[in-house]
PDBQT receptor file of N, H, CA, C and O in Angstrom, charges set to zero:
ATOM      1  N   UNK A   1       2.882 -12.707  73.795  1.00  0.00    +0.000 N 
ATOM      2  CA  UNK A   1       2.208 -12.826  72.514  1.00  0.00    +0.000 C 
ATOM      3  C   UNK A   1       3.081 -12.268  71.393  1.00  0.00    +0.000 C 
ATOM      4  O   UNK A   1       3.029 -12.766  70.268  1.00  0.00    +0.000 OA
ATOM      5  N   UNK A   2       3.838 -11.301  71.666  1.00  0.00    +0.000 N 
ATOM      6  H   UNK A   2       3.880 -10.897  72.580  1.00  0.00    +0.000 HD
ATOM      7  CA  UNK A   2       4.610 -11.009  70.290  1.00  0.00    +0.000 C 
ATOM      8  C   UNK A   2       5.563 -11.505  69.731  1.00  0.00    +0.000 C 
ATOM      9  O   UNK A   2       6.003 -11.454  68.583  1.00  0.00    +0.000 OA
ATOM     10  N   UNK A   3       6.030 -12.299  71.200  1.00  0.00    +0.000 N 
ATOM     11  H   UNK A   3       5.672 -12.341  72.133  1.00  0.00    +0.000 HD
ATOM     12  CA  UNK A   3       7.750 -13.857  70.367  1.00  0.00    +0.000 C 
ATOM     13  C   UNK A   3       6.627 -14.489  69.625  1.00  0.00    +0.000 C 
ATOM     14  O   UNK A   3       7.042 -14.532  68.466  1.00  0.00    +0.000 OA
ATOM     15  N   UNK A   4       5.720 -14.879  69.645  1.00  0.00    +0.000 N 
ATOM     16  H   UNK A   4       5.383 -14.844  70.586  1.00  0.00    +0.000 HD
ATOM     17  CA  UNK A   4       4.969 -15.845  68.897  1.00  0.00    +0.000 C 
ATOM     18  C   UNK A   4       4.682 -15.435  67.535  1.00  0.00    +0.000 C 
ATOM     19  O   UNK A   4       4.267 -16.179  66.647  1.00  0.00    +0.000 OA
ATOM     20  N   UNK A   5       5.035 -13.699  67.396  1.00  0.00    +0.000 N 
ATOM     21  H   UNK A   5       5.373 -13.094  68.118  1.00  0.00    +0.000 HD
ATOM     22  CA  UNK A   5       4.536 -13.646  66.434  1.00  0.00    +0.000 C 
ATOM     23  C   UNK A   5       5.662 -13.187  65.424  1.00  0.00    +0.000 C 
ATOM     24  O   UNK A   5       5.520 -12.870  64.243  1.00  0.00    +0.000 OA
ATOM     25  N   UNK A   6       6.820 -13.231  66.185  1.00  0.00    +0.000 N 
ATOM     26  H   UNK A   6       6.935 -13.489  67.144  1.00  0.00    +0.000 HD
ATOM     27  CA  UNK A   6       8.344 -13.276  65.529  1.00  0.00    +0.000 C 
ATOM     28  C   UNK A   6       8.928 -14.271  64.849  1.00  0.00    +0.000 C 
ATOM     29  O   UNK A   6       9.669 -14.340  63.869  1.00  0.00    +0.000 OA
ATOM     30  N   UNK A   7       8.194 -15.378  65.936  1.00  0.00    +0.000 N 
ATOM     31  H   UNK A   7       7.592 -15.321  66.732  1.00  0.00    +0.000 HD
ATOM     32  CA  UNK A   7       8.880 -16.463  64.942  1.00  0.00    +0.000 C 
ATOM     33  C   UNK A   7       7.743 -17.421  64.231  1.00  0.00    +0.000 C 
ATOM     34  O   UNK A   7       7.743 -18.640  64.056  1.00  0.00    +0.000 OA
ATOM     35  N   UNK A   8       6.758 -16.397  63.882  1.00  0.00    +0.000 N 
ATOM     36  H   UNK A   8       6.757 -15.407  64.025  1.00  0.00    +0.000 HD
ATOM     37  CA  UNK A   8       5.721 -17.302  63.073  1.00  0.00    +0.000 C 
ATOM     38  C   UNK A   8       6.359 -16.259  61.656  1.00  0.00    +0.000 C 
ATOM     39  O   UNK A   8       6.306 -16.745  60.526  1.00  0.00    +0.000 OA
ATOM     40  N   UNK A   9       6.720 -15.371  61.785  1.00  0.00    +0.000 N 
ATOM     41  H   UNK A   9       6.763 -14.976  62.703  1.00  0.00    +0.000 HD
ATOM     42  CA  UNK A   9       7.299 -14.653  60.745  1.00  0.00    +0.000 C 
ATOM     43  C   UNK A   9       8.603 -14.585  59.649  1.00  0.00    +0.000 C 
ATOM     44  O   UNK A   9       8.749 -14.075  58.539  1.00  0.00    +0.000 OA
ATOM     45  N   UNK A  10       9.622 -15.516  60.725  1.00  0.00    +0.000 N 
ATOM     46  H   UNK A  10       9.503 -15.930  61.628  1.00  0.00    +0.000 HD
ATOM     47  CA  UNK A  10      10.873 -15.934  60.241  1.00  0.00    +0.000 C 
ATOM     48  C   UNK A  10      10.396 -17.412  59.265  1.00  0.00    +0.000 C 
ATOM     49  O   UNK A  10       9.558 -18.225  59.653  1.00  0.00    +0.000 OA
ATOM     50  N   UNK A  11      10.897 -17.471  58.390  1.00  0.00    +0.000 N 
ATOM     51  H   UNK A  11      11.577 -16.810  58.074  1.00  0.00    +0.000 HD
ATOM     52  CA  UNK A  11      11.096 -18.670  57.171  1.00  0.00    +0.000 C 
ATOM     53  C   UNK A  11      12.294 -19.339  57.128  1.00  0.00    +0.000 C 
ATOM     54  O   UNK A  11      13.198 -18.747  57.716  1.00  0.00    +0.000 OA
ATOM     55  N   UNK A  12      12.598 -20.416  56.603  1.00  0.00    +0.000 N 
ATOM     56  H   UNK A  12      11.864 -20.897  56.125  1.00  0.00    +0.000 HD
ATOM     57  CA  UNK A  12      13.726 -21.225  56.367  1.00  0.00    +0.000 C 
ATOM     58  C   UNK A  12      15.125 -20.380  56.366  1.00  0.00    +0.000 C 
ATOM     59  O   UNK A  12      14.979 -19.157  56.385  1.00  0.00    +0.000 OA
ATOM     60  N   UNK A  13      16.066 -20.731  56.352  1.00  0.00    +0.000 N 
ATOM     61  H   UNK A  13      16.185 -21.724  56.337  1.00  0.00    +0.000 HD
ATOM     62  CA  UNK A  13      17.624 -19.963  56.686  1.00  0.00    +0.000 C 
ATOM     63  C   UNK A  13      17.653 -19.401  54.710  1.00  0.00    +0.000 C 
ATOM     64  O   UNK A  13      17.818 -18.378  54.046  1.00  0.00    +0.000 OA
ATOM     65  N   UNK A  14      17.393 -20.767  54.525  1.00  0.00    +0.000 N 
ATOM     66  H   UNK A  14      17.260 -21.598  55.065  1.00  0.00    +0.000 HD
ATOM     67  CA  UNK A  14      17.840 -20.705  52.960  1.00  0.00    +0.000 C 
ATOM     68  C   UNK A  14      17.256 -19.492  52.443  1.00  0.00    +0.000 C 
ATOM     69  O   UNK A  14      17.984 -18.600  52.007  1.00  0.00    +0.000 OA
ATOM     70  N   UNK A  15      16.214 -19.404  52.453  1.00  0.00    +0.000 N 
ATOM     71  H   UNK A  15      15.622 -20.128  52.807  1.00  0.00    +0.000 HD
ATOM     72  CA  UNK A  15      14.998 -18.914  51.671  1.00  0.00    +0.000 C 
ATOM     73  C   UNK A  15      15.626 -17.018  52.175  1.00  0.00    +0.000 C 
ATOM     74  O   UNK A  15      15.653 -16.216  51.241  1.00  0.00    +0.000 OA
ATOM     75  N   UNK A  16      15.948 -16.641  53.216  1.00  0.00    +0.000 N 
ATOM     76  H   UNK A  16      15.927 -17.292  53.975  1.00  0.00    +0.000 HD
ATOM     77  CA  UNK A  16      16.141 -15.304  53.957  1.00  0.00    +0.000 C 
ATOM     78  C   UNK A  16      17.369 -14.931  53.195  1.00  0.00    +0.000 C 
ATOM     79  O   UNK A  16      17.411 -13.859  52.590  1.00  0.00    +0.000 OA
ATOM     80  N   UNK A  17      18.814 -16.138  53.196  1.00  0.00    +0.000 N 
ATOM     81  H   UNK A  17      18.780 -17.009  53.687  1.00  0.00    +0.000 HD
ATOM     82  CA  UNK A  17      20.003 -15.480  52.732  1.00  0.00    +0.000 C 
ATOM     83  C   UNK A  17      20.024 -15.127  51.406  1.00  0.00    +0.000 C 
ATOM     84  O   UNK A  17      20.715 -14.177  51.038  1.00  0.00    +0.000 OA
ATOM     85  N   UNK A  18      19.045 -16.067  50.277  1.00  0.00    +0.000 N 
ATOM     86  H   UNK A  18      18.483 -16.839  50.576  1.00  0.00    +0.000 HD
ATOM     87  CA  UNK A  18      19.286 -15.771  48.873  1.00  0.00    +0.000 C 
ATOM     88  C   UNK A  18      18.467 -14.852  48.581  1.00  0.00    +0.000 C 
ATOM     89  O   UNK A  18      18.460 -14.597  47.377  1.00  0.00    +0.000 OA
ATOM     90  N   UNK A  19      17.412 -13.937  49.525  1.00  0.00    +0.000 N 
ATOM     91  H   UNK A  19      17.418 -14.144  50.503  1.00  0.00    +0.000 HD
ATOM     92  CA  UNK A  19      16.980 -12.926  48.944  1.00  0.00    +0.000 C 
ATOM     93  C   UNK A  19      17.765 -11.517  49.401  1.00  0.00    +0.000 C 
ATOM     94  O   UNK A  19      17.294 -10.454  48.998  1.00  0.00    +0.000 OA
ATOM     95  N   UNK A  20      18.685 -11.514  50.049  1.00  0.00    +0.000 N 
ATOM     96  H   UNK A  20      19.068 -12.378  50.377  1.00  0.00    +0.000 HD
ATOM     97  CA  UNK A  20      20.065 -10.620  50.682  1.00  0.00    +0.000 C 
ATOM     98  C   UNK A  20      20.714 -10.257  49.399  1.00  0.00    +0.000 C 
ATOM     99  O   UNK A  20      21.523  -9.331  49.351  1.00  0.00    +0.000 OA
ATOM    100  N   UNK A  21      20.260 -11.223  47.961  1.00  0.00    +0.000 N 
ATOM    101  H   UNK A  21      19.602 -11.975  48.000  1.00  0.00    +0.000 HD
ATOM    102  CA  UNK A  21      21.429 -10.648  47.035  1.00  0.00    +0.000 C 
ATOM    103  C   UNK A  21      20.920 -10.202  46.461  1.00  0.00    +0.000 C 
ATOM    104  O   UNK A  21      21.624  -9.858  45.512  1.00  0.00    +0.000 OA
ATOM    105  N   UNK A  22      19.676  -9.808  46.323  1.00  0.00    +0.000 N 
ATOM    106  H   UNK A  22      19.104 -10.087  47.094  1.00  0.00    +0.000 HD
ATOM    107  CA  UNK A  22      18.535  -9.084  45.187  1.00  0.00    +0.000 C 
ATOM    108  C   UNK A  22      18.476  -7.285  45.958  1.00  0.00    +0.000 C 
ATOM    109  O   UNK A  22      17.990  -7.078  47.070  1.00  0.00    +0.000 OA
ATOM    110  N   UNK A  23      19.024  -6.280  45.147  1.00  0.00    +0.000 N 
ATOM    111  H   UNK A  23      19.418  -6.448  44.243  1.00  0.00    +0.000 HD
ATOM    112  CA  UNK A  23      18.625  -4.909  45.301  1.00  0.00    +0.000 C 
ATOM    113  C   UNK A  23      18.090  -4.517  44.146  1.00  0.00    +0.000 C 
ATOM    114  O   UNK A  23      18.275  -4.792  42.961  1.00  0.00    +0.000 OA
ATOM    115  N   UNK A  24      17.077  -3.505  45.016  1.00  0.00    +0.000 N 
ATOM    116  H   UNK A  24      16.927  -3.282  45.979  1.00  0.00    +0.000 HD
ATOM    117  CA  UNK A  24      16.244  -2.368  44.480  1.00  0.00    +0.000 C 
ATOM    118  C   UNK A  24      16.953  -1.719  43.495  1.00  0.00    +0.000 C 
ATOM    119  O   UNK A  24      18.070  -1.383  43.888  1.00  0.00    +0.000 OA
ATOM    120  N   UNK A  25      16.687  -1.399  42.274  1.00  0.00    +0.000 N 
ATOM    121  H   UNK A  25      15.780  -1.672  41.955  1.00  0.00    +0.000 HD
ATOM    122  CA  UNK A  25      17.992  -0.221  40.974  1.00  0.00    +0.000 C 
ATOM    123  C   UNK A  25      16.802   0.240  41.108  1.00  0.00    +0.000 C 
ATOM    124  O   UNK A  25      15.727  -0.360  41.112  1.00  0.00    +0.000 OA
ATOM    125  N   UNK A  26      17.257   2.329  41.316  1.00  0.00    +0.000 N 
ATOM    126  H   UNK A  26      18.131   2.816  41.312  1.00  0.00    +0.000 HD
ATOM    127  CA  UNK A  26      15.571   3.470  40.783  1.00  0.00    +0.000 C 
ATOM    128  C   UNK A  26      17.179   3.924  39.962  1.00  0.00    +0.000 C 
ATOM    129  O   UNK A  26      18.349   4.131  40.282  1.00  0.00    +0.000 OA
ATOM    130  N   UNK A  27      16.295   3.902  38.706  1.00  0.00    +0.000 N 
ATOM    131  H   UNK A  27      15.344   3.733  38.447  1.00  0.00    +0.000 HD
ATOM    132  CA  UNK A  27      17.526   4.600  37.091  1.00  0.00    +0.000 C 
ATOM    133  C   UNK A  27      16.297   5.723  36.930  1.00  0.00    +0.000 C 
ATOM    134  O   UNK A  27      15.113   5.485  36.690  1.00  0.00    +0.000 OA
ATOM    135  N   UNK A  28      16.816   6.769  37.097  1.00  0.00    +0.000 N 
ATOM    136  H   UNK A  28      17.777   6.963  37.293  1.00  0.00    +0.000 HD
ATOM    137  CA  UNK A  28      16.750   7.817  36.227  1.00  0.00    +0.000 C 
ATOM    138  C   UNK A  28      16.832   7.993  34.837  1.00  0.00    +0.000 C 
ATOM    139  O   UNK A  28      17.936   7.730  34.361  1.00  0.00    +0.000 OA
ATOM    140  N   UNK A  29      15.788   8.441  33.902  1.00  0.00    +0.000 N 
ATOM    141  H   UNK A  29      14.891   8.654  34.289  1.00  0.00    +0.000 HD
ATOM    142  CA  UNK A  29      15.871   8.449  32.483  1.00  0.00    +0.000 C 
ATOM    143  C   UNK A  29      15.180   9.307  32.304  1.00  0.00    +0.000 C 
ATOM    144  O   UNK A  29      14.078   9.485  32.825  1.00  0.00    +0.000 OA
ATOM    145  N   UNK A  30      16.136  10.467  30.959  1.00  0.00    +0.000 N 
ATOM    146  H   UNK A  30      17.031  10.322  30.536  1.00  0.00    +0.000 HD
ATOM    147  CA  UNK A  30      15.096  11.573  30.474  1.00  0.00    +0.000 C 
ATOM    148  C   UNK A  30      15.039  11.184  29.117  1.00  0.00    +0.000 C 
ATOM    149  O   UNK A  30      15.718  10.620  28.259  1.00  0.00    +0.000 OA
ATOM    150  N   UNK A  31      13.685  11.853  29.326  1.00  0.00    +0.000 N 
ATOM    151  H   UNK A  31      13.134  12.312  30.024  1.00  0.00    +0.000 HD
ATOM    152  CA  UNK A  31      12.810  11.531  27.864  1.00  0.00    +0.000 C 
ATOM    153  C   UNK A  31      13.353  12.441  26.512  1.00  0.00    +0.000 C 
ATOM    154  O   UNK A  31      13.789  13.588  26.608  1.00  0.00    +0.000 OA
ATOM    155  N   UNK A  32      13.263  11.883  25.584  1.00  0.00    +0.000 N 
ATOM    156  H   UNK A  32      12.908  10.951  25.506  1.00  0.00    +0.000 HD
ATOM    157  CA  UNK A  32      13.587  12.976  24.512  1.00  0.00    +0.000 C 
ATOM    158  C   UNK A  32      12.862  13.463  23.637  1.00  0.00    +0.000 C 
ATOM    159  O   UNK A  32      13.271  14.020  22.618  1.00  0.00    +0.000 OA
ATOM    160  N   UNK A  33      11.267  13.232  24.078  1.00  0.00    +0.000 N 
ATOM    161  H   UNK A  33      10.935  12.779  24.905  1.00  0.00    +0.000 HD
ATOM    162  CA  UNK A  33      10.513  14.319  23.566  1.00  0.00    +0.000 C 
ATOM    163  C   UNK A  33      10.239  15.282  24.270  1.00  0.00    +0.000 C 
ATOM    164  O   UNK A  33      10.371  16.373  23.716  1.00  0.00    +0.000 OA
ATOM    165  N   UNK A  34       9.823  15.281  25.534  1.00  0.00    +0.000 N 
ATOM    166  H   UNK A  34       9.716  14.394  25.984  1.00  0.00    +0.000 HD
ATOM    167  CA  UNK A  34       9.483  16.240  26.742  1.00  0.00    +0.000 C 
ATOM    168  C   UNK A  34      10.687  16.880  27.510  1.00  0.00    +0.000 C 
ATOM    169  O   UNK A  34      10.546  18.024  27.944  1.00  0.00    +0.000 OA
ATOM    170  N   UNK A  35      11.543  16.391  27.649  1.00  0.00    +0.000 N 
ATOM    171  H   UNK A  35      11.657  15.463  27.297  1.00  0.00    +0.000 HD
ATOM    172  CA  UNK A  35      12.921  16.428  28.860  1.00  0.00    +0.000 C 
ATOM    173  C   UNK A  35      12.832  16.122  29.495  1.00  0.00    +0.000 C 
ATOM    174  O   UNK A  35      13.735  16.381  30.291  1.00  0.00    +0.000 OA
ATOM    175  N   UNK A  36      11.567  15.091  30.073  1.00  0.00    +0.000 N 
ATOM    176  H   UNK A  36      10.833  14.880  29.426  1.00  0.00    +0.000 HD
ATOM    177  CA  UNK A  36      10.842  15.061  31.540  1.00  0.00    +0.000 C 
ATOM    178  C   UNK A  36      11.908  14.258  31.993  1.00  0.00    +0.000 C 
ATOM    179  O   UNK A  36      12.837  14.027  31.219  1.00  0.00    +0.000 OA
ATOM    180  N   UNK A  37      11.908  13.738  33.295  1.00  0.00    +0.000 N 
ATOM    181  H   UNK A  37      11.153  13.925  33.923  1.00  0.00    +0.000 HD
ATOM    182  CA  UNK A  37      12.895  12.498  33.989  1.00  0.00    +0.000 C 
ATOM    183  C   UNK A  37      11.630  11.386  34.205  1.00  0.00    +0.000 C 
ATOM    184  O   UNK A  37      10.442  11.652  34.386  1.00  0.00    +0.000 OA
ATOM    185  N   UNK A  38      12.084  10.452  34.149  1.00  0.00    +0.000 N 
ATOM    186  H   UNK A  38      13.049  10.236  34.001  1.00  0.00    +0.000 HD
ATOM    187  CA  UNK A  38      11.122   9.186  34.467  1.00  0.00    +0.000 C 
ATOM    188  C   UNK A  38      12.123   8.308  34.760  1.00  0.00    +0.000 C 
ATOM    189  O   UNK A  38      13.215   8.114  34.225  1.00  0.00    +0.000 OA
ATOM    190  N   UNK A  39      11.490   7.725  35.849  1.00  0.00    +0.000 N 
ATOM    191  H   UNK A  39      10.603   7.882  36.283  1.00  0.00    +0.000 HD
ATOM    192  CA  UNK A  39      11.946   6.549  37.351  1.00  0.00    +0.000 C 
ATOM    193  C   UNK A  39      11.854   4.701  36.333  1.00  0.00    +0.000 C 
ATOM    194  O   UNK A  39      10.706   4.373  36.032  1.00  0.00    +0.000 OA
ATOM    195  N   UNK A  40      12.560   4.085  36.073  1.00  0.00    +0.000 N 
ATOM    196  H   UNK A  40      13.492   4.352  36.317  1.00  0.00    +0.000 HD
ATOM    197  CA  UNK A  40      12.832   2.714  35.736  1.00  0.00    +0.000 C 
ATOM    198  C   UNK A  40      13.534   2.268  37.367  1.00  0.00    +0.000 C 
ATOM    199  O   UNK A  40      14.447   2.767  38.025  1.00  0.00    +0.000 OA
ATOM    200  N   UNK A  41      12.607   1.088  37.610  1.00  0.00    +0.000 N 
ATOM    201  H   UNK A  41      11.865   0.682  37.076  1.00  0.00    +0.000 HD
ATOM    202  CA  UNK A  41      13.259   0.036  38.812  1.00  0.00    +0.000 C 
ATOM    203  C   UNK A  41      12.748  -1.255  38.854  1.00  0.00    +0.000 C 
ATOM    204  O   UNK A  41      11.698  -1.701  38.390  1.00  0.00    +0.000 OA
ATOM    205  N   UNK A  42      13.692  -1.821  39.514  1.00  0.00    +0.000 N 
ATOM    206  H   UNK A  42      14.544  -1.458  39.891  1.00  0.00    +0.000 HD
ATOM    207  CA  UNK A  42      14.032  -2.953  38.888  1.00  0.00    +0.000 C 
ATOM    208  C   UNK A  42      14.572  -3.679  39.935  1.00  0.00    +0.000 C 
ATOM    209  O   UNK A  42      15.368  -3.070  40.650  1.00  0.00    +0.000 OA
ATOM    210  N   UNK A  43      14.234  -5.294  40.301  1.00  0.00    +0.000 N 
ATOM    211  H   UNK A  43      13.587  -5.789  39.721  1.00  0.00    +0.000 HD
ATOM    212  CA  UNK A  43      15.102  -5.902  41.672  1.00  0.00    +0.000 C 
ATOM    213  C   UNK A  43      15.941  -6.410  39.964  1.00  0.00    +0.000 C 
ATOM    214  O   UNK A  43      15.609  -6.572  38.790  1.00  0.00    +0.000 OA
ATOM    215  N   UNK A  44      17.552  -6.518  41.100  1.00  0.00    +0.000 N 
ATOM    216  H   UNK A  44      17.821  -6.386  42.054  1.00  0.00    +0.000 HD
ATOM    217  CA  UNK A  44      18.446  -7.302  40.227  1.00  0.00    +0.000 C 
ATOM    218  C   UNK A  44      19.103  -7.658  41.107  1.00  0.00    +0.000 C 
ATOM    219  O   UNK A  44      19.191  -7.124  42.212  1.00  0.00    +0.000 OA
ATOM    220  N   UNK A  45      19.846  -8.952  40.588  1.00  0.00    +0.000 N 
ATOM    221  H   UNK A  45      19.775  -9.386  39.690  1.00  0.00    +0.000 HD
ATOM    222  CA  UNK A  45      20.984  -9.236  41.585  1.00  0.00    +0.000 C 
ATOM    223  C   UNK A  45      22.208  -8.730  42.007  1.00  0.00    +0.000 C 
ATOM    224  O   UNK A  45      22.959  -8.407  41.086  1.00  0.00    +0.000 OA
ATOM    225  N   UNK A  46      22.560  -8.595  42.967  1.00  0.00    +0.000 N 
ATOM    226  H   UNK A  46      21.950  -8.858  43.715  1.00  0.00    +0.000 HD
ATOM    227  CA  UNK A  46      23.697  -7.566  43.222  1.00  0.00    +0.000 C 
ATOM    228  C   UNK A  46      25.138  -7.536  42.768  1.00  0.00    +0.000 C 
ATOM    229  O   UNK A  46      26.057  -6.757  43.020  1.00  0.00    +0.000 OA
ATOM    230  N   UNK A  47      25.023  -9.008  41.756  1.00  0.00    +0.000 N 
ATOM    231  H   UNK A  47      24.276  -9.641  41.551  1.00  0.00    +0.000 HD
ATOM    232  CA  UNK A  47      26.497  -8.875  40.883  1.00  0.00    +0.000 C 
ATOM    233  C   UNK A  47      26.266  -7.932  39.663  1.00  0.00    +0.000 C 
ATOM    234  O   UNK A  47      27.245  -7.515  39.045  1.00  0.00    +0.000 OA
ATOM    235  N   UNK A  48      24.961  -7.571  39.287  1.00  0.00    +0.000 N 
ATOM    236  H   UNK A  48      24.165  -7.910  39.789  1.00  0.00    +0.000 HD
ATOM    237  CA  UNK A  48      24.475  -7.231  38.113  1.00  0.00    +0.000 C 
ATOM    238  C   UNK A  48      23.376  -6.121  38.114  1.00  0.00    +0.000 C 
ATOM    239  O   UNK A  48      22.240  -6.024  37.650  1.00  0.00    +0.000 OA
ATOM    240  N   UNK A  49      24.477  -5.082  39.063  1.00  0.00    +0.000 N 
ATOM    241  H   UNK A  49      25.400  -5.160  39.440  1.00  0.00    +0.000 HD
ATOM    242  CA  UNK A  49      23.569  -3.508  39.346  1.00  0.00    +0.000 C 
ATOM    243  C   UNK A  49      24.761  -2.773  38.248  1.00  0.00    +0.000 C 
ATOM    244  O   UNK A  49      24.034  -2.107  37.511  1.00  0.00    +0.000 OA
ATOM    245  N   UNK A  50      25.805  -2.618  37.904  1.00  0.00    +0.000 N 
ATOM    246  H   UNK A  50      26.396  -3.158  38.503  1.00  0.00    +0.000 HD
ATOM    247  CA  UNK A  50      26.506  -2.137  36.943  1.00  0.00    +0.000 C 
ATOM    248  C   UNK A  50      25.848  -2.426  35.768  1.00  0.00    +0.000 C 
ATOM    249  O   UNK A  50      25.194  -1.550  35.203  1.00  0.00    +0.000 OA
ATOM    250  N   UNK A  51      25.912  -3.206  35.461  1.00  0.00    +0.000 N 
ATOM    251  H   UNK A  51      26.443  -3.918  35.920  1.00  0.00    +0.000 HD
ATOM    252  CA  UNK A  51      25.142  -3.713  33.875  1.00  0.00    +0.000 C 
ATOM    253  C   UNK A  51      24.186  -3.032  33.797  1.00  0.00    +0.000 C 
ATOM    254  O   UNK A  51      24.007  -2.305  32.820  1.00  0.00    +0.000 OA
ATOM    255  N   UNK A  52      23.158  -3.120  35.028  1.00  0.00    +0.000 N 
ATOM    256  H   UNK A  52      23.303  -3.711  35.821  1.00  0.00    +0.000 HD
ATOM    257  CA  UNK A  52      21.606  -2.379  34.821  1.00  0.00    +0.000 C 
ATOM    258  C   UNK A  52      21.799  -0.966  34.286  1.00  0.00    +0.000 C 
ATOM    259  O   UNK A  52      21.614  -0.516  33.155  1.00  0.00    +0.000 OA
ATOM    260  N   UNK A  53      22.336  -0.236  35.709  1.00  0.00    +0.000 N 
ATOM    261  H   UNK A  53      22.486  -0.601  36.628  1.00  0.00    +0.000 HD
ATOM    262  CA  UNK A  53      23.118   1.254  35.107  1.00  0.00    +0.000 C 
ATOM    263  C   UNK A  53      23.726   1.527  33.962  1.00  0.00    +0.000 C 
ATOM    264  O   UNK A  53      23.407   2.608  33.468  1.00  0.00    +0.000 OA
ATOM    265  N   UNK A  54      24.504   0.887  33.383  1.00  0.00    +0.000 N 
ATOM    266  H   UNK A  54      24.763   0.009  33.785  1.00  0.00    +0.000 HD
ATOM    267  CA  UNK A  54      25.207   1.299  32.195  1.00  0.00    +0.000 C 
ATOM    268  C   UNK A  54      24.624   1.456  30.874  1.00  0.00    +0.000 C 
ATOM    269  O   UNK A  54      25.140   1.911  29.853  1.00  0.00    +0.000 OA
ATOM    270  N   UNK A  55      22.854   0.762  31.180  1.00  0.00    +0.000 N 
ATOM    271  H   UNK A  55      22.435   0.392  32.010  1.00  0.00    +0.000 HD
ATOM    272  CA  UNK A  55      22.115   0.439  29.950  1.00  0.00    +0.000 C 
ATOM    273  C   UNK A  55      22.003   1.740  29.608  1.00  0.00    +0.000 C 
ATOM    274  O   UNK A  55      21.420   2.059  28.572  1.00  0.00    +0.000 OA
TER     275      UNK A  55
């Protein structure tokens, strides 16, 4: 019963490799009224995790 439920779970080839290029960004940002730190995240594509950071 559980191969059955392995490959009721797998999707098209296509569909699996083009989401391989999308990562998680957690940016750190402090506030400048409080000092507090606050969490910005964000999926981006993985040519375009520098850009995110540098904002």
């Amino acid at each position: 019963m559980a191969k059955a439920a392995k490959t009721a779970i797998k999707s098209d080839a296509k569909g699996g490799a083009e989401s391989k290029n999308y990562t998680k960004v957690i940016k750190t940002v402090r506030s400048p009224k409080s000092g507090a730190y606050t969490f910005k995240e964000a999926i981006v594509h993985k040519d375009k995790v520098k850009d995110f950071l540098a904002k």
